[in-house]
N, C-alpha and C positions, 0 to 999 in steps of 0.2 A: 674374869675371862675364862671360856671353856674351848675345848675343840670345835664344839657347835657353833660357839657365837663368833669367834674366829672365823671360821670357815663360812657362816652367813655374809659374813659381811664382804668378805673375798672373792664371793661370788660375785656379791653386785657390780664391782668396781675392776676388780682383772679380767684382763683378755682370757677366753677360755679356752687355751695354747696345751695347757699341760692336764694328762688326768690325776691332776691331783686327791692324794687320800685324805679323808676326813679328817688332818690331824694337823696341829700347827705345833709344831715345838718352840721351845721359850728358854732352852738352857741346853747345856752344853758340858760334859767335863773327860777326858777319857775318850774311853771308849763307849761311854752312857751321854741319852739324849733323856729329856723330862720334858714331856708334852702340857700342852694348856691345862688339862684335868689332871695334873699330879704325877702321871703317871711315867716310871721309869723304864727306858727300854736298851736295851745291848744294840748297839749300832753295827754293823756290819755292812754297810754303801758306803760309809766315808763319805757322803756329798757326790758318790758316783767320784770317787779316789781322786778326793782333793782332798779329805781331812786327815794327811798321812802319820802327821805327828795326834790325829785326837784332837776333839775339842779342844777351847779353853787353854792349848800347850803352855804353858807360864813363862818359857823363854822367848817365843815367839808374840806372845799378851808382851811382853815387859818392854821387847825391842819396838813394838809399834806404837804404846804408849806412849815412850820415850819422845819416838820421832814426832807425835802428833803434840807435843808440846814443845816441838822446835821449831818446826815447818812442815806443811801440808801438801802442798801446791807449789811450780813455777813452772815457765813453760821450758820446753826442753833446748828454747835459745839459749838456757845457761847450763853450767853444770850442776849437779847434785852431787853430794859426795855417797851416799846410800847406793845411787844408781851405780855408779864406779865401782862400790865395795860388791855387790852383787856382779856385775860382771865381768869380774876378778875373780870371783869365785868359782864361777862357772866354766870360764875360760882356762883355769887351771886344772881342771879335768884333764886337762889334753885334746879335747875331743873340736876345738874352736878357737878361733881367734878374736873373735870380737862377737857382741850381742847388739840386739836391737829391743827393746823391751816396747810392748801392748798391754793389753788387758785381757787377751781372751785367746784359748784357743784358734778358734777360726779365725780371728785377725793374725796371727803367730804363720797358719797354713796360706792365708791369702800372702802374706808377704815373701814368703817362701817361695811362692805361685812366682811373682812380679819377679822376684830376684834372678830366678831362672830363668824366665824368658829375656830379663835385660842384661843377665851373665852373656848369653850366648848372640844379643844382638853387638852388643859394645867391642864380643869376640871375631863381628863379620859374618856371622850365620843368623842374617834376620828372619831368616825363613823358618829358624827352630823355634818353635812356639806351642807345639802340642807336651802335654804331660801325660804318662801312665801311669795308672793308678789300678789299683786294685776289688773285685767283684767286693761286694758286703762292706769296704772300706765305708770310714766315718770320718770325714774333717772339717765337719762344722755347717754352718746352716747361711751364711751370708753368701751372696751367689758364686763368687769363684770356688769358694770352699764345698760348697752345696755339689756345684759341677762336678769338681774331684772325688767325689762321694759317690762310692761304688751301691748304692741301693735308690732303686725307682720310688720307692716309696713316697720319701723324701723330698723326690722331682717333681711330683704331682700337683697340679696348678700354678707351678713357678715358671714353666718352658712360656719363648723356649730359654732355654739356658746357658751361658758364654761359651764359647764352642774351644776347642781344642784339648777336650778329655777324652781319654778312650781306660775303658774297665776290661782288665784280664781276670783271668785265675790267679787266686792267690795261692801260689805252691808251687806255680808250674814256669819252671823258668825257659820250656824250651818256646812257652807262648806268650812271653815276654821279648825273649831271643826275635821270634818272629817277627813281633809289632813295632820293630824300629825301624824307621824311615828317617828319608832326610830331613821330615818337618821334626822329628821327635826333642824334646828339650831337655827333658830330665823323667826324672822317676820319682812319684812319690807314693810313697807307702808305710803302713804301721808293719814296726815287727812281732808284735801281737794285736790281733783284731776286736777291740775291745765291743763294739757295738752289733759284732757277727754273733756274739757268745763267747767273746776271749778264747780267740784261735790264734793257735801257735803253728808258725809253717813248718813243714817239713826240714829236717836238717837238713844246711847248707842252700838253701832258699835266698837268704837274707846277702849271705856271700857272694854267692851270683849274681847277685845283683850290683853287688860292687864291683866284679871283675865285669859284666856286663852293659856299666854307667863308662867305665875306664875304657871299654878298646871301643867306644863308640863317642865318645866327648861328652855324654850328658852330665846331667847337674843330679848329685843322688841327694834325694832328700827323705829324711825319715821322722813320721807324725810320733812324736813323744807326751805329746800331748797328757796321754791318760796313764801309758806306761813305762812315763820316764819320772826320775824323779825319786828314784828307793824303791817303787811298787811292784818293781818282779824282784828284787834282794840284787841287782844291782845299779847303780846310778841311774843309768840307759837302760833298756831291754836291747838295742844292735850290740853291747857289750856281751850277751849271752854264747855270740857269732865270732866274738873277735875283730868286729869291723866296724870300720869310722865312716860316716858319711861325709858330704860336702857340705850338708848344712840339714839343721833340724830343729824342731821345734818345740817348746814345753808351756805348758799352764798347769790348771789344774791345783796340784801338789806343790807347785814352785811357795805360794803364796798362804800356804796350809788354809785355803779358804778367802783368801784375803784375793781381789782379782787382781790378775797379771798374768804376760804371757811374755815371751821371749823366742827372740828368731835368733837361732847363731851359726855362725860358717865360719869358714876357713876364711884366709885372708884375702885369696884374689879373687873369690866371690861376694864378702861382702863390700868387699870396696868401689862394688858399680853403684853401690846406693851412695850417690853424691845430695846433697845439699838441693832442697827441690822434690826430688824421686821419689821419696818415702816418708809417713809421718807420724804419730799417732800425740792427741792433746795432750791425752793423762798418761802416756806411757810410760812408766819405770816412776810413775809416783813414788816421791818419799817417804812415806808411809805402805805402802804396799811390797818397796826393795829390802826396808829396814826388814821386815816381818818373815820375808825369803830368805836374807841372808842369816837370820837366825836360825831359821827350819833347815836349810843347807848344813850350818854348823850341826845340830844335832842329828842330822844324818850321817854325818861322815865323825865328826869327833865325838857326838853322843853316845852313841853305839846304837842309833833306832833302828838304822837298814840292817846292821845284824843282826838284832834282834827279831827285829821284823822275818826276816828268813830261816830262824828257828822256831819261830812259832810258824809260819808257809809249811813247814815239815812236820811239824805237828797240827794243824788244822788239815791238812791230807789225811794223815792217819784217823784220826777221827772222822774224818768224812768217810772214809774206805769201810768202815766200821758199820756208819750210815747204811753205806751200802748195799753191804750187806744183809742187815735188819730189812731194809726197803721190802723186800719182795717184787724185786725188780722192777719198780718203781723209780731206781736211779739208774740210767746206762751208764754214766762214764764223769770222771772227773779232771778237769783239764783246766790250764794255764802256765801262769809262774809266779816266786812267790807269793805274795797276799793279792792275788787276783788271780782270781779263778771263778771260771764255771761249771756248774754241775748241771747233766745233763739229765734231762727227764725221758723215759719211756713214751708219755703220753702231753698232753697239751694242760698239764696242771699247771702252770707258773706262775698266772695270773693268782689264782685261787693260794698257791701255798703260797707265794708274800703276803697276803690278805690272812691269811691264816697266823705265819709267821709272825704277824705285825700284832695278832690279836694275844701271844703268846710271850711276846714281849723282845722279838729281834725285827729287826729292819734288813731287809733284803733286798735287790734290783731283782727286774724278771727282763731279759731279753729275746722277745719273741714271746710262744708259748711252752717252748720246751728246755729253757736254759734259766737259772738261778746265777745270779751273778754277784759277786762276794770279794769287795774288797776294803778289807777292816782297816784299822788304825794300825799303823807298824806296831806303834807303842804295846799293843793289845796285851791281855797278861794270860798267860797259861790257863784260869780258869774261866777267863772271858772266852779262850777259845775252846776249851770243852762245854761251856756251857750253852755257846752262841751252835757248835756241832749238832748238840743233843737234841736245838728247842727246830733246829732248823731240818734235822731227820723226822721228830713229831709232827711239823706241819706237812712235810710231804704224805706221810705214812695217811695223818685224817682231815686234810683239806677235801672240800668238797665241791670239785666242778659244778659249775650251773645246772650240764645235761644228767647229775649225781642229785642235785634237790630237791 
């Protein structure tokens, strides 16, 4: 097998959805991927910050092994004990009362979506049915989710599309304040923007929103999606705020790779989803909860999220470093712990992952002028000077198209 004949053959047979790179990888360990041709590269996407613990994590390998030679499958008429131990876990955060486990992000924000609206009918307000949501927001690609989704982009050839979204500014809470009417239902929004270029709102943003959700009756709900889960150095990213939502959602990182997603809320909202209302076949699979509840444990008893947010402090530092070498080539660097963007002066992004990737790190590019970078917590101090160094080189001699 090569990268070439991989990717021939992929071609003939896959939908051609994704621009995917000439490269198929075959292995996993760490913070290291090992491509068809041999070749070893420093990871820095995570799977697009799902692989929080690192490939291959051995605690999270052992607990799904395990379970996959107990049972695999049943339908969610019975219980699972895996399911239970994961929702235990999460619940004990504090932040929730009960969970509803998916497979996927966007199924995690669709349920969200339903809960809200049948929170607020079941409460005598059937008329509350619109959501806010946020400009550049991202919550997934299945059509309620799509709706919610603050970029046109996205919308393009699907409209039209299930109505009762409206997109504000993200930041601006006095024009959030404004767009509450009596159809309004709840709020949903990321408290970092992971698909804008990992935007962080203005301080006090996030809070306003909850005093906001409160003297108006709505349902607050917050996409954790991509930055919950250890990825900014703590549990949640609405942690960074001090504030709890009414209910929110995770994939991604739940599952370190493994699919699964989870919807959780407080107690007198998730209790409108009665027996009927809501569903998912494989949800809270035993072999996918086993896998989560392991990566949980070493986020909180391992010590990855700490760790994780002293190297966040040190991959800054090194990128500032970046920076400055650039020749102003980098404007600014932004997020929270191990997910961040760096921004670019001009439309190279495209070309420096392409660059990046020929040098031996793996990169996201969002848009054309944002790099987006979120490693393995696990990461080790020289994976992050070294992933710093190779990722300042490829900006410095990446070579735009209108440069060839």
């Amino acid at each position: 097998m090569s990268n070439e004949s991989i990717a021939a053959r992929g071609d003939k047979v896959l939908f051609p959805n994704y621009r995917r790179a000439p490269v198929a990888f075959v292995r996993g360990l760490g913070a290291k991927l090992w491509d068809a041709d041999g070749r070893e590269l420093l990871d820095f996407l995570g799977g697009i910050a799902v692989t929080g613990l690192g490939h291959n994590h051995p605690a999270v390998r052992a607990a799904a092994v395990a379970q996959m030679e107990k049972l695999w499958h049943v339908s969610n008429l019975f219980y699972t004990e895996p399911q239970i131990a994961l929702a235990e876990r999460l619940v004990s955060t504090g932040f929730a009362d009960r969970a509803f486990f998916c497979n996927s992000g966007a199924e995690a924000n669709e349920g969200a979506i339903k809960l809200a609206r049948k929170w607020q009918r079941e409460n005598g307000r059937p008329e509350r049915f619109e959501i806010l949501c946020a400009r550049n927001s991202f919550h997934g690609r299945t059509m309620g989710a799509l709706a919610a989704t603050g970029q046109p982009k996205y919308h393009a050839g699907f409209e039209p599309l299930p109505e009762g979204f409206r997109h504000l500014p993200f930041g601006d809470l006095a024009a959030w304040e404004a767009a509450v009417t009596e159809r309004t239902a709840g709020l949903l929004v990321e408290c970092v923007q992971g698909e804008a270029g990992v935007l962080v709102p203005p301080e006090g943003f996030v809070a306003g929103l909850r005093a906001l959700a409160d003297r108006h009756g709505l349902v607050l709900m917050f996409d954790e999606v991509q930055g919950g889960f250890g990825r900014t150095g703590k549990m949640f990213s609405f942690e960074w705020e001090g504030v709890a939502p009414d209910v929110f959602t995770l994939a991604k990182g739940l599952g370190n790779g493994l699919p699964i997603g989870a919807l959780l809320a407080r107690e007198r909202f998730a209790t409108v989803f009665q027996p009927g209302t809501h569903a998912s076949t494989f949800g809270g699979n035993p072999v996918a909860c086993a896998a989560a509840c392991a990566a949980f444990d070493e986020l909180v008893r391992g010590g990855a999220m700490a760790h994780g947010l002293a190297m966040a402090a040190r991959l800054r530092a090194k990128l500032a470093a970046e920076r400055e070498a650039s020749g102003g080539l980098v404007e600014g660097i932004r997020g929270r712990g191990l997910w961040l963007g760096v921004v670019l002066s001009d439309d190279r992004a495209s070309a420096a992952v392409t660059k990046a990737r020929e040098l031996g790190l793996v990169v996201g590019g969002v848009g054309e002028r944002v790099l987006r970078l979120a490693p393995a917590l696990v990461v080790s101090q020289e994976d992050v000077d070294r992933g710093a160094k190779l990722l300042g080189e490829a900006i410095r001699t990446c070579k735009m198209k209108n440069e060839e």
